[in-house]
N, CA, C and O atoms as CSV, one atom per row, in Angstrom:
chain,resi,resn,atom,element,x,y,z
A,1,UNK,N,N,-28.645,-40.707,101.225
A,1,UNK,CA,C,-29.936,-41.337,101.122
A,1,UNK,C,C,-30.610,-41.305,102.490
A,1,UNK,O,O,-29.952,-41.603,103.487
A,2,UNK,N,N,-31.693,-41.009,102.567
A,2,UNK,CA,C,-32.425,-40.604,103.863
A,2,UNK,C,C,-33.342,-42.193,104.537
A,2,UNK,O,O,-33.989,-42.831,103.707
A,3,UNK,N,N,-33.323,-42.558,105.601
A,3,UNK,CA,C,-33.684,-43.674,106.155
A,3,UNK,C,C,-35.202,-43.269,105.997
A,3,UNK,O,O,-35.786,-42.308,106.498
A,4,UNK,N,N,-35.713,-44.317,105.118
A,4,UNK,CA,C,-37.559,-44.085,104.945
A,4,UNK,C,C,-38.096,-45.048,105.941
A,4,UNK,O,O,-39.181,-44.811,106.473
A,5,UNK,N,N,-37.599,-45.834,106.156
A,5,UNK,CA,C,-37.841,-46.776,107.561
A,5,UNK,C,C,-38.273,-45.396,108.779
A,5,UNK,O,O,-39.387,-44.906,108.963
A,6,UNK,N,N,-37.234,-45.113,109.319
A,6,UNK,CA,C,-37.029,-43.961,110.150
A,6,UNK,C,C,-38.747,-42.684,109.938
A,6,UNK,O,O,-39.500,-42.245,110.807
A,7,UNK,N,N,-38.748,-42.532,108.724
A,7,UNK,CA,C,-39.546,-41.368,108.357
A,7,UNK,C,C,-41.316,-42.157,108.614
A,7,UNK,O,O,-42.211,-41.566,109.219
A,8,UNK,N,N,-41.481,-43.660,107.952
A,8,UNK,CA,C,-42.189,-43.789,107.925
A,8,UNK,C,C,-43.217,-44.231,109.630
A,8,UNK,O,O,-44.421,-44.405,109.819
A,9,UNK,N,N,-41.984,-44.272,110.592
A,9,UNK,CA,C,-42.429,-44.628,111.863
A,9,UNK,C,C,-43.005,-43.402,112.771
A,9,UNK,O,O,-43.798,-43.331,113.710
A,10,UNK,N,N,-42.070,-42.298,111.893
A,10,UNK,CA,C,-42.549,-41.039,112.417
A,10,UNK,C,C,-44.009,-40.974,111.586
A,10,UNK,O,O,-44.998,-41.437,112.155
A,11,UNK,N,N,-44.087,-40.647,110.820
A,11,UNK,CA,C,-45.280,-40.490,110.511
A,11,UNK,C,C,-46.696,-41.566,110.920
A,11,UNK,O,O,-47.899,-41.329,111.031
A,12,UNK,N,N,-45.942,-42.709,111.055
A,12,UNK,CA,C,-47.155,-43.664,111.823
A,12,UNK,C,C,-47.650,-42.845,113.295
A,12,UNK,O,O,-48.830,-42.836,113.646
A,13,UNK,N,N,-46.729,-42.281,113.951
A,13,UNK,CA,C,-46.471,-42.087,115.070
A,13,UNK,C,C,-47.055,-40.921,115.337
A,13,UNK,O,O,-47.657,-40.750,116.397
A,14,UNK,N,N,-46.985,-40.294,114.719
A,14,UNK,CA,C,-47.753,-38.936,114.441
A,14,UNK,C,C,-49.269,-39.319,114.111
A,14,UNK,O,O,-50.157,-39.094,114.932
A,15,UNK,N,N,-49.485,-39.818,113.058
A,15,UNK,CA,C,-50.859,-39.826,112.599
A,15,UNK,C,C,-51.763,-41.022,113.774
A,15,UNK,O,O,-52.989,-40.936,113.841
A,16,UNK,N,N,-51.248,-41.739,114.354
A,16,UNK,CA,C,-51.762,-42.484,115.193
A,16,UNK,C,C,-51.885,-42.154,116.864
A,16,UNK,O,O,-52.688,-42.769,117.566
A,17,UNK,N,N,-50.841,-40.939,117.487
A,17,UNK,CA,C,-50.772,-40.795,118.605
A,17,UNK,C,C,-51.304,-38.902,118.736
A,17,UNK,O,O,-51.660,-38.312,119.756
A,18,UNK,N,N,-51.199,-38.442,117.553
A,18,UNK,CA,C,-51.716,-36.945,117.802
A,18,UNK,C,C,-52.993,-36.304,117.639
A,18,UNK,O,O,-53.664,-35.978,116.660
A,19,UNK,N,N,-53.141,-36.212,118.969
A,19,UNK,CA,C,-54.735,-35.702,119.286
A,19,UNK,C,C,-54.899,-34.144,119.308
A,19,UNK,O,O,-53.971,-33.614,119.918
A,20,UNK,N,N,-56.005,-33.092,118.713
A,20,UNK,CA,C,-55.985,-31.579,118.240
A,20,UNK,C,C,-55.547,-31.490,119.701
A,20,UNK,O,O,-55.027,-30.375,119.744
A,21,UNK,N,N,-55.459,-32.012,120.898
A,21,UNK,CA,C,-55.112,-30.735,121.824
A,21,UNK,C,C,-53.689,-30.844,121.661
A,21,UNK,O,O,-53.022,-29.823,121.825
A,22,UNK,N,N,-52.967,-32.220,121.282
A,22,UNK,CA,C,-51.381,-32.249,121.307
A,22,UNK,C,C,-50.822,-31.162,119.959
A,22,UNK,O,O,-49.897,-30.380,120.176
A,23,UNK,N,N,-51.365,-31.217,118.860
A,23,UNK,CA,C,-51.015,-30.677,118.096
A,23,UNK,C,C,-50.901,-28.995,118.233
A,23,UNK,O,O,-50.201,-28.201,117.604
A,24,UNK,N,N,-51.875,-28.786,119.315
A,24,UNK,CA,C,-52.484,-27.337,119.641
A,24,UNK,C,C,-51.227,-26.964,120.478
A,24,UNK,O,O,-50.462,-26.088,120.077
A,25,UNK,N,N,-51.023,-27.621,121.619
A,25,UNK,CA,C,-49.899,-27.453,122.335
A,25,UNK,C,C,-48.592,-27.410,121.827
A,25,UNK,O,O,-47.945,-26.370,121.956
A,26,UNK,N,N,-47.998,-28.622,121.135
A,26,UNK,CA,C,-47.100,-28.105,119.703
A,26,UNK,C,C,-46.702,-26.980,119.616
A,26,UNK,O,O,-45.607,-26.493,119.898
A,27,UNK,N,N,-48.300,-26.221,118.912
A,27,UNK,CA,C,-47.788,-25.068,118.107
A,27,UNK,C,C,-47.498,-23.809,119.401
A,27,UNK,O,O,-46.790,-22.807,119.301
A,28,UNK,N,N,-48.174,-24.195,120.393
A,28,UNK,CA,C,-48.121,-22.915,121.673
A,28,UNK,C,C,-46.723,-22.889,122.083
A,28,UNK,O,O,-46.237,-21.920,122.665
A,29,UNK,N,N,-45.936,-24.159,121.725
A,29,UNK,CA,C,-44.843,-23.942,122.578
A,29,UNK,C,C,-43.389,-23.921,121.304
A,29,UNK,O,O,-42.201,-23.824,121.609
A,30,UNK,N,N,-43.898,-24.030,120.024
A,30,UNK,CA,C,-43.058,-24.198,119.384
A,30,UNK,C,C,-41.826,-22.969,119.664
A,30,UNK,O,O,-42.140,-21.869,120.120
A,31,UNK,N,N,-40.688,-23.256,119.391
A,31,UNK,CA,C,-39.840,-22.114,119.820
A,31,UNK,C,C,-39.194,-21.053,118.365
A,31,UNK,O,O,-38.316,-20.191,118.395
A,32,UNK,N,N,-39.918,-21.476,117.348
A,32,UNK,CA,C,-39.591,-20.906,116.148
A,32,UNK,C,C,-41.594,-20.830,115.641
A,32,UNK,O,O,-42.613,-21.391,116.046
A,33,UNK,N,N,-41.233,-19.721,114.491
A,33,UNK,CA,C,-42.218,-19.245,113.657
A,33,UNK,C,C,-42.018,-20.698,112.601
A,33,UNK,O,O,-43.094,-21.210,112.293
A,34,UNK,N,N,-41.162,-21.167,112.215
A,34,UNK,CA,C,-40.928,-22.327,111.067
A,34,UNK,C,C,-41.934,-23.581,111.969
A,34,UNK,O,O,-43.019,-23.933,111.504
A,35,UNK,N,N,-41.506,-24.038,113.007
A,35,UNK,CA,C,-41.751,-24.993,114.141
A,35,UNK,C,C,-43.753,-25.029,114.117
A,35,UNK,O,O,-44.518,-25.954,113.845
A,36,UNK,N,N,-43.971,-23.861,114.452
A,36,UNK,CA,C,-45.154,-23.817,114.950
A,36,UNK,C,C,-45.907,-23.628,113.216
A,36,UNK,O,O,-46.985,-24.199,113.047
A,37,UNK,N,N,-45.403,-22.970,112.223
A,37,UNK,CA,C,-46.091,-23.674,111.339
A,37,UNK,C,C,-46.103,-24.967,110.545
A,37,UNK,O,O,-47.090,-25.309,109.894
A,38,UNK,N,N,-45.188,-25.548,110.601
A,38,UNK,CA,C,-44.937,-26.744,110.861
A,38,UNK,C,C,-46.494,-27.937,111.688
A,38,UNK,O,O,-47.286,-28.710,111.149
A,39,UNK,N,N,-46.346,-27.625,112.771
A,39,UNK,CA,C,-47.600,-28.421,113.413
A,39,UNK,C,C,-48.717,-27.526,112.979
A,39,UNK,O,O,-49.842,-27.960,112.733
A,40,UNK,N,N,-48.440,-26.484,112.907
A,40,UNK,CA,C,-50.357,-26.382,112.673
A,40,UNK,C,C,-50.472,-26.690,110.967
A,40,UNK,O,O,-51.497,-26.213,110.479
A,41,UNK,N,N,-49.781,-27.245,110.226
A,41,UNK,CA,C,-49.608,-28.071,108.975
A,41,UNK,C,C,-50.178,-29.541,109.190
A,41,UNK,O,O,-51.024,-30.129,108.516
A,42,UNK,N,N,-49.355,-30.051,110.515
A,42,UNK,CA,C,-49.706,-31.018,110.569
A,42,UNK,C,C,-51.935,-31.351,111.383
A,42,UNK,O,O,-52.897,-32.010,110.989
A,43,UNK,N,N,-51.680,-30.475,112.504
A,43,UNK,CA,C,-52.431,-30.677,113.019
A,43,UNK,C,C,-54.067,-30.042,112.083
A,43,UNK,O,O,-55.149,-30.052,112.669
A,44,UNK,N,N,-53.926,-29.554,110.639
A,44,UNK,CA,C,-54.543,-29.724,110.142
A,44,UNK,C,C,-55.100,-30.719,109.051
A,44,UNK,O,O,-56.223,-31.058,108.680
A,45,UNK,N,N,-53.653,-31.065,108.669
A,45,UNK,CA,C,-53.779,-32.550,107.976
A,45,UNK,C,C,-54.473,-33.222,108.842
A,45,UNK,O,O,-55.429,-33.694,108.226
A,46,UNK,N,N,-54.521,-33.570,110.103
A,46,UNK,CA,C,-55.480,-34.572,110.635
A,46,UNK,C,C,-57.072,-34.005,111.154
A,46,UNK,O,O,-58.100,-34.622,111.434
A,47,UNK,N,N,-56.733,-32.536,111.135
A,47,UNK,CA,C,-58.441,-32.565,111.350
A,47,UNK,C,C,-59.123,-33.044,109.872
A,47,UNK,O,O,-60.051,-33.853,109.904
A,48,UNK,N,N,-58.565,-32.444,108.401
A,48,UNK,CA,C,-58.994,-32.341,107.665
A,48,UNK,C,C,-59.008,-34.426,107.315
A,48,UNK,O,O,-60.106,-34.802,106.906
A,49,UNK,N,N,-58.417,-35.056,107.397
A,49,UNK,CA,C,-58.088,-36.239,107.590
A,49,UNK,C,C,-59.290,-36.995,108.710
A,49,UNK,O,O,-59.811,-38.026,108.285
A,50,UNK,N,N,-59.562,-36.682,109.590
A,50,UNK,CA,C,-60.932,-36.933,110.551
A,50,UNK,C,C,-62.078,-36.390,109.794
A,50,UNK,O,O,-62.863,-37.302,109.536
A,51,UNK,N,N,-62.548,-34.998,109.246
A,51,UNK,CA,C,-63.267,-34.766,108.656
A,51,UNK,C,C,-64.069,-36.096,107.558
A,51,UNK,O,O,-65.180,-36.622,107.624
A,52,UNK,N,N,-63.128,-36.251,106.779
A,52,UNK,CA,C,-62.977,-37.014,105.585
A,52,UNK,C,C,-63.719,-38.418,106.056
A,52,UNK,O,O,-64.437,-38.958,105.213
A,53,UNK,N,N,-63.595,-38.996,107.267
A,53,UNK,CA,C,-63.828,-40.255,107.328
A,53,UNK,C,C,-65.496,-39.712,108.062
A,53,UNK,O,O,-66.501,-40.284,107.641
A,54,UNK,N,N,-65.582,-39.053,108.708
A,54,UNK,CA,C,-66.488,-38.382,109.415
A,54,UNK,C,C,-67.451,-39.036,107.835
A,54,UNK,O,O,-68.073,-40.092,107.725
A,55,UNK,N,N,-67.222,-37.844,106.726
A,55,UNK,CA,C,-67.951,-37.804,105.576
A,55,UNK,C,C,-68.394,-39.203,104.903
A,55,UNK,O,O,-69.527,-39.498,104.522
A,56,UNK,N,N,-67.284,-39.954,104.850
A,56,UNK,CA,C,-67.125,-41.111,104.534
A,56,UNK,C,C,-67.951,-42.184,104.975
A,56,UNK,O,O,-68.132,-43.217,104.332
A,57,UNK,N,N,-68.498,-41.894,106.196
A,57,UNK,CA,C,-69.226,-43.253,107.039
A,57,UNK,C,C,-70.849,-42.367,107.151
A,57,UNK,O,O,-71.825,-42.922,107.657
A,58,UNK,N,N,-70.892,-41.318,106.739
A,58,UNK,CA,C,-72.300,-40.370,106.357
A,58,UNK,C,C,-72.588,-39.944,108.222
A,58,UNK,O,O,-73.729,-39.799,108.660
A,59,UNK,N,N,-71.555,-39.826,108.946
A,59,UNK,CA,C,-71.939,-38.767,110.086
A,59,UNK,C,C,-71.926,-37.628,110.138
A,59,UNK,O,O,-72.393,-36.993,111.084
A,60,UNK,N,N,-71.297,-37.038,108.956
A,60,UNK,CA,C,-71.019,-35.277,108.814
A,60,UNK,C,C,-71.822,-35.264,107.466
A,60,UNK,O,O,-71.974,-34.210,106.849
């Protein structure tokens, strides 16, 4: 059974501390092809995730 405690701090942690240049850097340095698509997975979930609220509050 996998600790969701554990998973869910990462993901707080992620979605609250990763800014496009961290995510960008991520993928520049990832040391695998899996790795670096991996963050640019993530680091599009949050542009597309910024977008959304962008839309949401009628600035985009």
């Amino acid at each position: 059974m996998c600790d969701i405690k554990a998973y869910e701090n990462l993901y707080d942690k992620m979605i609250n501390t990763l800014s496009p240049a961290d995510t960008l850097q991520l993928m520049v340095q990832a040391e695998t092809e899996e790795q670096r698509n991996f963050y640019r997975i993530v680091g599009n979930y949050l542009l597309q995730k910024g977008q959304k609220s962008l839309i949401e509050r009628n600035i985009f």
